[in-house]
LUMLO-504086 format. One line per 5 residues: number of its first residue (from 0); for each residue y, x, z of C-alpha. Coordinates in steps of 0.1 Angstrom, whole numbers, plus 5000, padded with zeros to 4 digits. Layout:
BEGIN
NUM = Y/X/Z | ... .
END
This chain:
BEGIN
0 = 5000/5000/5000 | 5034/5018/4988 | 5059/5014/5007 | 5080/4992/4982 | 5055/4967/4981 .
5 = 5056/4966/5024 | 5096/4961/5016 | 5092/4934/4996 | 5072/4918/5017 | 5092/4926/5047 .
10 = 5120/4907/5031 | 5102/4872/5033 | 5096/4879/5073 | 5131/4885/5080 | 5142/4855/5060 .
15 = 5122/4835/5077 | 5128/4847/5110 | 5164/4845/5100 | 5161/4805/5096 | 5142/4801/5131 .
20 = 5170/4823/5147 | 5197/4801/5131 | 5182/4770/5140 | 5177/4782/5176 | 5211/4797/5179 .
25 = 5226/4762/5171 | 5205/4745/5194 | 5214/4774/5222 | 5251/4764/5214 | 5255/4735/5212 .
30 = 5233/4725/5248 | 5252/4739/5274 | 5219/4737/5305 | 5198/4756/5281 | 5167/4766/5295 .
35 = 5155/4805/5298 | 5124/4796/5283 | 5142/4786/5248 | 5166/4816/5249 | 5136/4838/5251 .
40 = 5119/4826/5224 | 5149/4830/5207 | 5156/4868/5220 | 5121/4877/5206 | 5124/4865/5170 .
45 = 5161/4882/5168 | 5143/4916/5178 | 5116/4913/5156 | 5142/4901/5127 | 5161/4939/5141 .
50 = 5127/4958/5139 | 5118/4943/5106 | 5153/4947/5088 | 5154/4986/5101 | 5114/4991/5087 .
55 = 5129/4976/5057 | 5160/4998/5053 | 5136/5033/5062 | 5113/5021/5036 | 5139/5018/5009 .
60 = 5152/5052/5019 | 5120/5072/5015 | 5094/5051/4991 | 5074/5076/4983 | 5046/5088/5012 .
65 = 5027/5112/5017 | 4987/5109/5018 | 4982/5107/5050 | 5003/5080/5055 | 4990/5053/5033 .
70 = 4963/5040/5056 | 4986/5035/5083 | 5014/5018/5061 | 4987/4992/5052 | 4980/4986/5083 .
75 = 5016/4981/5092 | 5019/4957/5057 | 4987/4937/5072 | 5007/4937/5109 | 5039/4921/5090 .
80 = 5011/4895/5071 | 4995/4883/5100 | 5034/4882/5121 | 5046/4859/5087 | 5015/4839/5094 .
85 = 5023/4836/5128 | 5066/4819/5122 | 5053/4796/5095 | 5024/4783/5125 | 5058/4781/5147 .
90 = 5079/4766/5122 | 5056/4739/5120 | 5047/4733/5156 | 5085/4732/5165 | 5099/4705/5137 .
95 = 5126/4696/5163 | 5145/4727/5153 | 5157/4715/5118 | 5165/4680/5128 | 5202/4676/5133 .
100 = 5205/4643/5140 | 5198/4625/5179 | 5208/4638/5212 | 5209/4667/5219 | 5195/4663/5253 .
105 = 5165/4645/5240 | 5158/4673/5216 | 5162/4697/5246 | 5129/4682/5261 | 5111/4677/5233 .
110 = 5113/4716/5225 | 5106/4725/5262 | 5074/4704/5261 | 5064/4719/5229 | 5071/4755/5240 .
115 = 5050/4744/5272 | 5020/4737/5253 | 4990/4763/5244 | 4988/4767/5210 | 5027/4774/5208 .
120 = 5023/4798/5239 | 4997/4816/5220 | 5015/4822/5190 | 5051/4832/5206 | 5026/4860/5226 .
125 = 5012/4869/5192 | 5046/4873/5177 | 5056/4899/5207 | 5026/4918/5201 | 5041/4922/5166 .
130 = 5075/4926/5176 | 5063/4958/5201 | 5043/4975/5170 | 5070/4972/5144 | 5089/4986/5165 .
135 = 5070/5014/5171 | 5062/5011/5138 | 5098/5021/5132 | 5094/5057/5146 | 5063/5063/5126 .
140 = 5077/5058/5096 | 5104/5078/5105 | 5084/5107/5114 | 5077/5115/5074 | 5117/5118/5068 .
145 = 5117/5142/5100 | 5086/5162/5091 | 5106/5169/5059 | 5138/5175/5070 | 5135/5192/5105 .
150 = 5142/5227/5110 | 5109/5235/5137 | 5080/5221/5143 | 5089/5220/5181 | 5110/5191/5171 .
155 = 5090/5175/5155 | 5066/5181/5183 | 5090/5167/5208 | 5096/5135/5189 | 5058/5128/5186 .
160 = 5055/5130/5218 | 5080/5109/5230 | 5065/5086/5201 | 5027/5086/5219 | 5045/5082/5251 .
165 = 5057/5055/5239 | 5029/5037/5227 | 5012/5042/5263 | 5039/5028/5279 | 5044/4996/5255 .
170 = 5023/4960/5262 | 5009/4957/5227 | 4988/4927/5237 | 5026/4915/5254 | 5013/4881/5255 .
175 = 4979/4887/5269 | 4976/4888/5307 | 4945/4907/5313 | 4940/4892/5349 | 4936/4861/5334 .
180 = 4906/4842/5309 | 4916/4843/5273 | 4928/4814/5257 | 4896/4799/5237 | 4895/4820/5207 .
185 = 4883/4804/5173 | 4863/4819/5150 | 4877/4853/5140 | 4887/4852/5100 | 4882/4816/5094 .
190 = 4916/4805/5099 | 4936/4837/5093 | 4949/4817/5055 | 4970/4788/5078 | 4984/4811/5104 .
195 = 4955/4803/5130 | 4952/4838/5144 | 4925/4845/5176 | 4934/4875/5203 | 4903/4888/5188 .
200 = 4918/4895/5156 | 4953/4905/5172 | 4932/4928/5192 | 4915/4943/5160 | 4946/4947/5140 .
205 = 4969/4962/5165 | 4936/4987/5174 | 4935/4994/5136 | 4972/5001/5135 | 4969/5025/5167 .
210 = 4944/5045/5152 | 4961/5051/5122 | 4990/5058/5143 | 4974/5087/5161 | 4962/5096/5125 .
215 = 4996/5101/5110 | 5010/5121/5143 | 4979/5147/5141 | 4987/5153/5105 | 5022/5160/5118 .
220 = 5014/5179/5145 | 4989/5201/5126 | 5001/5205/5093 | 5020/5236/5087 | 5024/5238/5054 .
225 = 5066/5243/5040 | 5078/5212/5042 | 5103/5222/5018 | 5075/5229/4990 | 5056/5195/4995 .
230 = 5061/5172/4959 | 5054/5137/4975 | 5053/5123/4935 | 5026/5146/4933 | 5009/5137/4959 .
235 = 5007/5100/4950 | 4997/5110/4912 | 4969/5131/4922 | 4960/5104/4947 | 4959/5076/4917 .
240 = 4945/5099/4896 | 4913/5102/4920 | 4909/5067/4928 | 4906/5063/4890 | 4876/5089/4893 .
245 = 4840/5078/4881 | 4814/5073/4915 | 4785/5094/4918 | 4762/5080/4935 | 4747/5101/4967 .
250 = 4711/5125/4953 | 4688/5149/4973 | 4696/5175/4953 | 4695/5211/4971 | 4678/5241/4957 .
255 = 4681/5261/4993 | 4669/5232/5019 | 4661/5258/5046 | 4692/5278/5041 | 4708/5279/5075 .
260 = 4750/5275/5068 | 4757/5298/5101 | 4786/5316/5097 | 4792/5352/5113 | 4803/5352/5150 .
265 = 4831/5368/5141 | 4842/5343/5120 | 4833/5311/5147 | 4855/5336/5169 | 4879/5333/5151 .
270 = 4874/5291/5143 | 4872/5288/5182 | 4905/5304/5184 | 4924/5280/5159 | 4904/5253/5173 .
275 = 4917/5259/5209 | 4954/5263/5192 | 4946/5226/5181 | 4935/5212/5212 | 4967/5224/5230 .
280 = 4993/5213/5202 | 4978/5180/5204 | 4979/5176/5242 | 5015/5188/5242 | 5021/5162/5216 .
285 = 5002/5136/5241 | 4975/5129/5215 | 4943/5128/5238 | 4919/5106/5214 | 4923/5135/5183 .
290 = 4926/5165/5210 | 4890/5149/5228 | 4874/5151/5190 | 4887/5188/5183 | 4878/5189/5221 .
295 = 4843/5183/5207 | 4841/5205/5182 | 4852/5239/5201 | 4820/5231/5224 | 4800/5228/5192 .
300 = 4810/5263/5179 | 4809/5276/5215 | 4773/5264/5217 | 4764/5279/5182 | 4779/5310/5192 .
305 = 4754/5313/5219 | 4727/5301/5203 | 4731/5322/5173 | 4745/5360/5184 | 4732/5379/5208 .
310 = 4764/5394/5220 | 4780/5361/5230 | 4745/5352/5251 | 4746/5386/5267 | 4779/5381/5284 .
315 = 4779/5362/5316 | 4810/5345/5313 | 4803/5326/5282 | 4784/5300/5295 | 4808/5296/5322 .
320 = 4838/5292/5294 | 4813/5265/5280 | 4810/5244/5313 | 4851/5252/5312 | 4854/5235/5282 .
325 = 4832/5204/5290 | 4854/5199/5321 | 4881/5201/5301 | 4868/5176/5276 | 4866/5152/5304 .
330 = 4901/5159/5313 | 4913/5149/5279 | 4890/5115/5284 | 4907/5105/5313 | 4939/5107/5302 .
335 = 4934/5085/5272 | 4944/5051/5282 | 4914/5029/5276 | 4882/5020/5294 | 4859/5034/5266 .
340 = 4873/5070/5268 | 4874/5068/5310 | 4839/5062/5307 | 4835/5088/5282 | 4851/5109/5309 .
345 = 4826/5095/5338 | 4794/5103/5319 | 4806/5141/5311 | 4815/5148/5345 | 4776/5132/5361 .
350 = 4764/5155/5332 | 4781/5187/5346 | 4775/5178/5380 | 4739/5177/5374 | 4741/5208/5361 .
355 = 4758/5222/5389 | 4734/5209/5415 | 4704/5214/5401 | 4710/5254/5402 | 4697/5277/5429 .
360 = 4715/5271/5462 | 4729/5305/5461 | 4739/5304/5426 | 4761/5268/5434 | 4794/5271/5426 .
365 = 4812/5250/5455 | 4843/5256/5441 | 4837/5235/5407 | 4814/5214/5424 | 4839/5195/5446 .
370 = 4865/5196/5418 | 4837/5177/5397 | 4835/5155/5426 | 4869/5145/5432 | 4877/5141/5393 .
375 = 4843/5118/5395 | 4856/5097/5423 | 4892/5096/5407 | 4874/5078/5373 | 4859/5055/5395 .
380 = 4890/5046/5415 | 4907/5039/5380 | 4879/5014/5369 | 4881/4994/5404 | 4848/5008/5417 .
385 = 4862/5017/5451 | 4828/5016/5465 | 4814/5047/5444 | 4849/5064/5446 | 4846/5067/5482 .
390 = 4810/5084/5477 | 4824/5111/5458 | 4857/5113/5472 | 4838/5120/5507 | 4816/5145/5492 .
395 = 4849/5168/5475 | 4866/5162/5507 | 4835/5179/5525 | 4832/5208/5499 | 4866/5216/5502 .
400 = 4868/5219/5539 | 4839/5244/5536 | 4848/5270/5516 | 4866/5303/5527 | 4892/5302/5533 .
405 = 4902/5263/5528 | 4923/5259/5497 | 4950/5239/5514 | 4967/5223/5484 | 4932/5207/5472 .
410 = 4921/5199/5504 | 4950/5178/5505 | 4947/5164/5470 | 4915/5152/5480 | 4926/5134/5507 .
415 = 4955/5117/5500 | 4932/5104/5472 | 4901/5096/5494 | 4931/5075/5521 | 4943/5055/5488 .
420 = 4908/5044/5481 | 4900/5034/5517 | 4930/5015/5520 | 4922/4994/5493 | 4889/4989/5508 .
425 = 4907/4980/5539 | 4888/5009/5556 | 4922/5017/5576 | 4910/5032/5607 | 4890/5059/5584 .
430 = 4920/5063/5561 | 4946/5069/5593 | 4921/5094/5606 | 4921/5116/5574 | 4958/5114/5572 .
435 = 4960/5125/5607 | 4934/5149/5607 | 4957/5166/5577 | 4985/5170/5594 | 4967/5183/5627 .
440 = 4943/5211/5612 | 4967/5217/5578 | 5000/5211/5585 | 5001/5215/5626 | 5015/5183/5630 .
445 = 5018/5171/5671 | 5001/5135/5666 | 5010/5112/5693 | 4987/5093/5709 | 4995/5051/5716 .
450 = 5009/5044/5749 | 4981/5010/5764 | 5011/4994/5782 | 5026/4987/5743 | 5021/4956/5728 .
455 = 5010/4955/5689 | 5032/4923/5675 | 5062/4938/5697 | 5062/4972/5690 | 5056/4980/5651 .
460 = 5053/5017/5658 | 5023/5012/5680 | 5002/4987/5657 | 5021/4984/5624 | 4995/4967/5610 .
465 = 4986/4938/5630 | 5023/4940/5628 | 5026/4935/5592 | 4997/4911/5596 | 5016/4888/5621 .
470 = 5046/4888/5595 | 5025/4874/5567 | 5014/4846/5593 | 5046/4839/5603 | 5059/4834/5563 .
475 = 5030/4809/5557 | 5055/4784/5543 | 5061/4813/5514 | 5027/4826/5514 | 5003/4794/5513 .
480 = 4966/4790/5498 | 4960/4778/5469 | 4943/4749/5472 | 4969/4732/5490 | 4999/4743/5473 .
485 = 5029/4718/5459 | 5048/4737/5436 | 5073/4734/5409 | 5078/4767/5387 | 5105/4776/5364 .
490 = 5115/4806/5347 | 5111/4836/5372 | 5119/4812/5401 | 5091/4798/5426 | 5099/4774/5451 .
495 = 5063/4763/5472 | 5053/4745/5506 | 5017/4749/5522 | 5005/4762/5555 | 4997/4791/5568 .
500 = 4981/4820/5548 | 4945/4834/5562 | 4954/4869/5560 | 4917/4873/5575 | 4903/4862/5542 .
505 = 4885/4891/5523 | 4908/4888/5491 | 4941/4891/5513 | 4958/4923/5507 | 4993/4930/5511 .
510 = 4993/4942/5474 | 4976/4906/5462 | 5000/4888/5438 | 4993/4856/5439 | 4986/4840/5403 .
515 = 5003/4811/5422 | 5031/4822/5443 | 5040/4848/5413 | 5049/4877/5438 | 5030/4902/5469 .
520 = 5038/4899/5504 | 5059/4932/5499 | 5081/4917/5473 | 5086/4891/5494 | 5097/4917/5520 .
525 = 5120/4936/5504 | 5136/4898/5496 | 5138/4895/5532 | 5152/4926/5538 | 5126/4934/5560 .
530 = 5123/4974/5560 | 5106/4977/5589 | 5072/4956/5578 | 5077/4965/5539 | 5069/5000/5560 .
535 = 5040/4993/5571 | 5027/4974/5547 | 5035/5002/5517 | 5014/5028/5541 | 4982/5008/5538 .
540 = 4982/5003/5497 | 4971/5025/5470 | 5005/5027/5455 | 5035/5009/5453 | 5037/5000/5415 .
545 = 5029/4961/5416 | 5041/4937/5399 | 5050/4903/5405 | 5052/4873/5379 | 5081/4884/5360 .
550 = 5066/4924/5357 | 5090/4932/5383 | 5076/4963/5406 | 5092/4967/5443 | 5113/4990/5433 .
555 = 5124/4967/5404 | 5131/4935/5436 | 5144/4964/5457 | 5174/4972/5434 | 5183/4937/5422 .
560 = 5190/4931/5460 | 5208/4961/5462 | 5188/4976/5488 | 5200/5014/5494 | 5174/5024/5519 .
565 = 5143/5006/5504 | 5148/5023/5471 | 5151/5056/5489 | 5123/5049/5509 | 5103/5039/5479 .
570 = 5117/5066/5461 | 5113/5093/5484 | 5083/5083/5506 | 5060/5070/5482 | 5073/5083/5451 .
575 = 5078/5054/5433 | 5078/5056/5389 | 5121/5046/5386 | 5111/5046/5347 | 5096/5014/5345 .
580 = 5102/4982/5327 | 5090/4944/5334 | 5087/4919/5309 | 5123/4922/5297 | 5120/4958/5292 .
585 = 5147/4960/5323 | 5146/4990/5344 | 5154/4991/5382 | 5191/5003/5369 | 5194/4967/5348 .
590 = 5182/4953/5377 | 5210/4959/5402 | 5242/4950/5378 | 5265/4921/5395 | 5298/4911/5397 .
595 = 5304/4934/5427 | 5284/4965/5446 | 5252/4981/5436 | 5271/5011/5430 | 5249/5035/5454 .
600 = 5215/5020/5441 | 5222/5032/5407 | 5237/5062/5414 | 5202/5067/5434 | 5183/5056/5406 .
605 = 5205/5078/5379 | 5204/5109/5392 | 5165/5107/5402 | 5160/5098/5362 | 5189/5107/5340 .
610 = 5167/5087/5314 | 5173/5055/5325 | 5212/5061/5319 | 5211/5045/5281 | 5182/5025/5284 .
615 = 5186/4996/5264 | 5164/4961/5279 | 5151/4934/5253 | 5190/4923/5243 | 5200/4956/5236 .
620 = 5220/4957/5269 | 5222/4989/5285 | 5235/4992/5320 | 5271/4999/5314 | 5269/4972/5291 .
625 = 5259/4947/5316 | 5283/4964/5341 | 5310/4956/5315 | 5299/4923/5308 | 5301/4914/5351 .
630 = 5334/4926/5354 | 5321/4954/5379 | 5344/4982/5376 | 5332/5003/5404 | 5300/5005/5387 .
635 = 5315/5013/5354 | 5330/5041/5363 | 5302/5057/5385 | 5277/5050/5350 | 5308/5069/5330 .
640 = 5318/5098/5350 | 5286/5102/5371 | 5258/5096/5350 | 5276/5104/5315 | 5264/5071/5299 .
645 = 5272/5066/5265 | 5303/5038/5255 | 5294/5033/5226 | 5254/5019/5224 | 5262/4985/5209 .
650 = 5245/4953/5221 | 5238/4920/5211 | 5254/4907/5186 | 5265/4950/5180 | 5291/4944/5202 .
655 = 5304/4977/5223 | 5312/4975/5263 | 5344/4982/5247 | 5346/4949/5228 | 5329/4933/5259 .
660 = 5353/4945/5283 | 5385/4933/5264 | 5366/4901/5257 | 5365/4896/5298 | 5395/4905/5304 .
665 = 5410/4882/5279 | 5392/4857/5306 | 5406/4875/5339 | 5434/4904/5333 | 5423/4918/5364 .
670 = 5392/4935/5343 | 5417/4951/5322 | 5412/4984/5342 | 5377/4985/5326 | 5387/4989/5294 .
675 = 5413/5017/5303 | 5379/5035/5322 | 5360/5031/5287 | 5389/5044/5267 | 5393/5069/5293 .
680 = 5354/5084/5284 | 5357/5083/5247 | 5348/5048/5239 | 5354/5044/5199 | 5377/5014/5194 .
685 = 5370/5014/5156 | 5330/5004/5161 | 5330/4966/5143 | 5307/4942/5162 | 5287/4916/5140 .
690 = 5314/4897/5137 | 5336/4923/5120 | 5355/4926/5155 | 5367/4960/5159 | 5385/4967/5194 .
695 = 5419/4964/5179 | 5413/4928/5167 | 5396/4920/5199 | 5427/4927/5216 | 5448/4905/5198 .
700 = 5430/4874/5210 | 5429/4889/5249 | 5458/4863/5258 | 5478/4878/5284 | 5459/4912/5284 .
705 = 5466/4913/5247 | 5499/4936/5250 | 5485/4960/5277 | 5456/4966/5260 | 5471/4971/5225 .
710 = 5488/4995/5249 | 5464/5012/5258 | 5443/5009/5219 | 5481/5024/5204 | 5473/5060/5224 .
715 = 5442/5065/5210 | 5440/5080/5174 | 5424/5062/5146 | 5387/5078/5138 | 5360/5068/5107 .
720 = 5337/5053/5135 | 5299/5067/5133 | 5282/5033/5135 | 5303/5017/5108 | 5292/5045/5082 .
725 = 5255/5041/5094 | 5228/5017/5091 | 5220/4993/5122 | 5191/5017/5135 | 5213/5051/5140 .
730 = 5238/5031/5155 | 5217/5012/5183 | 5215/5050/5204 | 5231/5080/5203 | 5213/5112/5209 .
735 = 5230/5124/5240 | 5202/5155/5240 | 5212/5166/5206 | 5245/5189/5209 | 5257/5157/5187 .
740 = 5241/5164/5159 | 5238/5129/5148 | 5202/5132/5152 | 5190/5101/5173 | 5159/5101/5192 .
745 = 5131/5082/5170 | 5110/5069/5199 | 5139/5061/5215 | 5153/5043/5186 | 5118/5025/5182 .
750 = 5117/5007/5218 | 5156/5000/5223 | 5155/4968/5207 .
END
């Protein structure tokens, strides 16, 4: 599939997406109690009409590709097929869209009932598996331009990375809780012609497409050849010109059928060599699945190099380079994000282990055997299998403490593993002791002991458990069972009256997120405030990345309430991930914009990850955006001066905080100080929104502000702006990495919509 051919059939998706977005965006106007649930349907076709218009514009830019790119184009053509499919099936199942006449009101209900229904819930979670793979789909693309054009391959590197990153960190089955049953699938192919798509087939297609993916980033990643030299015409002739090739069939024919092809070891030397090369560029370029094949293959020509030459077998250390290399081969399984390649990584290690214990006691290497174990134990802990990770966890624990002299930093590797495991097992008194054993024999830590004339519920110090414990009791009007819950749910918002929660039930956990309820006991603590229990409660969990309903973490909850010393704790303490997104692709700095305050929260969560500065959520917004849009100037100016974020990214719409800002103050002059702060950093006043709306014509509709701000427009000089000369996609993020080059970051680019 050429990519002129993918073009053209991009252009009938983005029509058509065009006509539901129109038809929404009048309904969205025109109602003023719209409901979240119809704006996000509506958010999610815009950005797949973004992601499919910039696939469209890279296409026409570079039509010719190069051969290793053609499988994965198709199966980006057979992604944008399948999303088409999917838009008709919605046009249809919403007809209330293109009927103008009647009340509004009435329409209103009749679309919320229809987007409450199954089959239309299906399809919108189908289209923002689409919309997440276009977009990525966006930076693969890209990567041929790049490969061509870049000036080292530690660029290109870098990019791919970011790229694989990425794709680890994206939902691609968006729609698809795996916590919960499938919807009932229908028979995979048989309606694919009417839009009728199963999860079995989106599962297929988007696997296909992730393949090919990894495909087109080896070749990258490997290929050294002058990019400069490479004829991409060529390529496709000579690619036409063998498909055109008569087939031979497959014949027996070999005049030599017990010539062995073994090569000299000096020549597998020197394949071994390349072939480690391989294995690292591909790990730096976080491509596990092709590093664990060329993984493979170095063990094969290790193996034949023993088997074969007699110098390799005579050296002692080459069968310990090949059990080096099989351990290795399992590290590259477990990082590879799917429960095929972790078990892949579970049957390696149970092979080396057996191989470790079956030798002669004095010829065990301890050393390799506990790391076995504890890498054995961590496998199982990822695949839920507490029970079996606490056998092996136990037994690395053990084999560390006995060898001289006790290697300290794994000792404690172990254990802080081995503690996680039993306090998901709700094994807490086991779990304390380790932890306290650790700081008494490795650290030298004083423990204290408990004082008997304390009492548990009263002193949280003492017994912070049955503490925590008592807490959850005493919130059963939040936390109630099940079965005799009233609720009424909307949109992120859960309102619920029961009784008490049995918090001695064997499924309660303080990390249980109630399918129900939407949200974990600590989430509801950190609502509360409550530092003290969310304390306790964070100490006797695995790890503090839940999520509640919305894919909100408690560190996501912990900033929207603007909680200074929860976030530092999480932070700090438990080491909480601050670049994470929920279902809005909003990160813990999105979350704690308001009219007012926050101002500390952020600059906590800045400085830990400069990243999140120019994050962009599923609007577009970044956090100065939203900053602007609130009217908070405080935290405008701590995003500008303090965490250097950039004016200019435009939003929805492709308006600027610029544009934004003189907008509100038109509304309330006392805003007008924002705009000075943006002009103050270098905002460009000459970046157009969708409208046409530069700054300067902004300001002549900013009522009273109007004269100040014309003011303040008249001091800065007139400049071509960047994103007016560009397309949409190098205007949606600057590069602030890049010595401003104009180079934009491509996986960046790829997830800011």
């Amino acid at each position: 599939m050429d990519p002129l051919s993918i073009s053209a059939g991009v252009a009938q998706v983005v029509t058509l997406a065009g006509t539901l977005i129109k038809c929404l965006n009048r309904f969205i106007v025109k109602t003023r109690n719209i409901r979240d649930s119809i704006q996000e349907v509506h958010d999610e076709i815009f950005t797949l009409q973004v992601a499919l218009s910039e696939i469209q514009n890279m296409l026409k830019k570079r039509p010719k590709q190069l051969s290793f790119e053609r499988d994965h184009h198709a199966n980006i053509h057979r992604i944008i097929q399948l999303c088409q499919k999917s838009l008709e099936t919605l046009c249809r199942e919403l007809p209330e869209l293109k009927d103008k006449a009647g009340a509004f009101e009435r329409i209103r209900r009749s679309l919320e009932h229809s987007l409450k229904e199954e089959r239309v819930v299906e399809i919108i979670h189908h289209i923002r598996s689409y919309k997440t793979v276009l977009q990525l789909s966006l930076t693969t693309i890209s990567l041929g331009a790049l490969w061509q054009t870049a000036s080292s391959q530690n660029q290109i590197q870098a990019e791919i990375r970011k790229l694989t990153d990425a794709i680890r960190l994206s939902h691609l089955f968006a729609g698809h809780r795996r916590d919960v049953p499938l919807v009932q699938t229908r028979s995979s192919g048989s309606h694919i012609e009417t839009g009728d798509i199963d999860e079995n087939t989106l599962e297929r297609v988007i696997s296909d497409w992730r393949k090919t993916a990894d495909d087109v980033a080896t070749a990258f990643t490997l290929n050294e050849t002058d990019r400069a030299s490479i004829d991409t015409h060529s390529i496709q002739n000579s690619l036409m010109s063998v498909d055109t090739l008569p087939l031979y069939q497959e014949d027996a024919f070999d005049p030599e059928p017990d010539c062995r092809n073994t090569q000299s070891g000096e020549i597998l030397d020197f394949q071994l060599k390349a072939n480690r090369d391989v294995v690292r560029n591909l790990l730096q370029s976080g491509i596990f699945v092709k590093a664990a094949i060329y993984q493979h293959r170095g063990i094969e020509l290790m193996k034949q190099l023993l088997e074969t030459h007699d110098s390799y077998r005579a050296d002692g250390t080459s069968n310990e380079n090949l059990m080096n290399m099989k351990e290795e081969l399992a590290d590259i399984f477990s990082q590879c994000d799917s429960f095929e390649y972790h078990n892949k990584a579970k049957t390696v290690l149970e092979q080396l282990i057996a191989e470790v214990v079956k030798a002669e006691e004095s010829q065990v290497d301890n050393n390799r055997r506990a790391r076995l174990y504890h890498k054995l134990g961590a496998i199982y802990f990822k695949r839920g299998n507490v029970e079996h990770a606490t056998t092996f966890l136990k037994r690395a624990f053990n084999g560390r403490i006995e060898i001289n002299p006790r290697p300290r930093e794994l000792i404690e590797e172990t254990a802080e593993l081995l503690v996680r495991v039993l306090q998901q097992a709700q094994v807490h008194d086991e779990a304390r002791g380790i932890r306290d054993w650790v700081r008494h024999e490795l650290r030298h830590e004083a423990i204290p002991s408990p004082s008997p004339t304390q009492t548990a519920p009263n002193d949280p110090n003492t017994n912070g458990l049955t503490y925590a414990y008592q807490w959850c009791k005493d919130q059963g009007s939040k936390f109630a069972r099940p079965s005799i819950i009233r609720f009424v749910l909307t949109h992120k918002r859960i309102m619920a009256a029961g009784t008490h929660v049995n918090v001695d039930s064997k499924t309660f956990s303080f990390d249980y997120c109630d399918p129900i309820l939407g949200m974990t006991p600590m989430h509801k603590a950190i609502q509360d405030g409550n530092i003290e229990v969310l304390q306790h409660m964070v100490s006797n969990v695995a790890h503090v990345e839940q999520r509640d309903a919305s894919g909100s973490t408690l560190l996501h909850v912990a900033a929207s309430k603007r909680e200074r010393d929860i976030c530092t704790m999480l932070l700090e303490e438990r080491h909480a991930d601050p670049n994470v997104v929920d279902h809005s692709d909003m990160t813990p700095l999105h979350k704690c914009q308001t009219n007012k305050g926050g101002v500390q929260v952020a600059e906590l969560l800045f400085r830990r990850c400069p990243d999140l500065i120019d994050r962009v959520d599923v609007m577009g917004k970044t956090a100065l955006y939203m900053a602007c849009e609130k009217g908070n100037r405080k935290m405008v100016q701590s995003l500008l001066s303090q965490g250097r974020a950039s004016p200019d990214i435009q939003g929805p719409g492709k308006r600027t905080p610029l544009i934004v800002a003189i907008d509100l103050a038109a509304q309330d002059s006392q805003k007008i100080r924002i705009v000075e702060q943006l002009l103050k950093h270098n905002a460009d006043p000459n970046i157009a929104d969708a409208d046409g709306r530069t700054a300067f014509i902004a300001a002549k509709n900013a009522g009273l502000a109007a004269s100040e701000i014309r003011r303040m427009l008249s001091s800065v000089p007139r400049r071509t702006s960047t994103a007016t000369m560009n397309s949409a996609s190098s205007s949606s993020r600057r590069n602030t990495t890049s010595n401003n080059s104009g180079i934009y970051s491509l996986a960046e680019l790829a997830l800011s919509r």
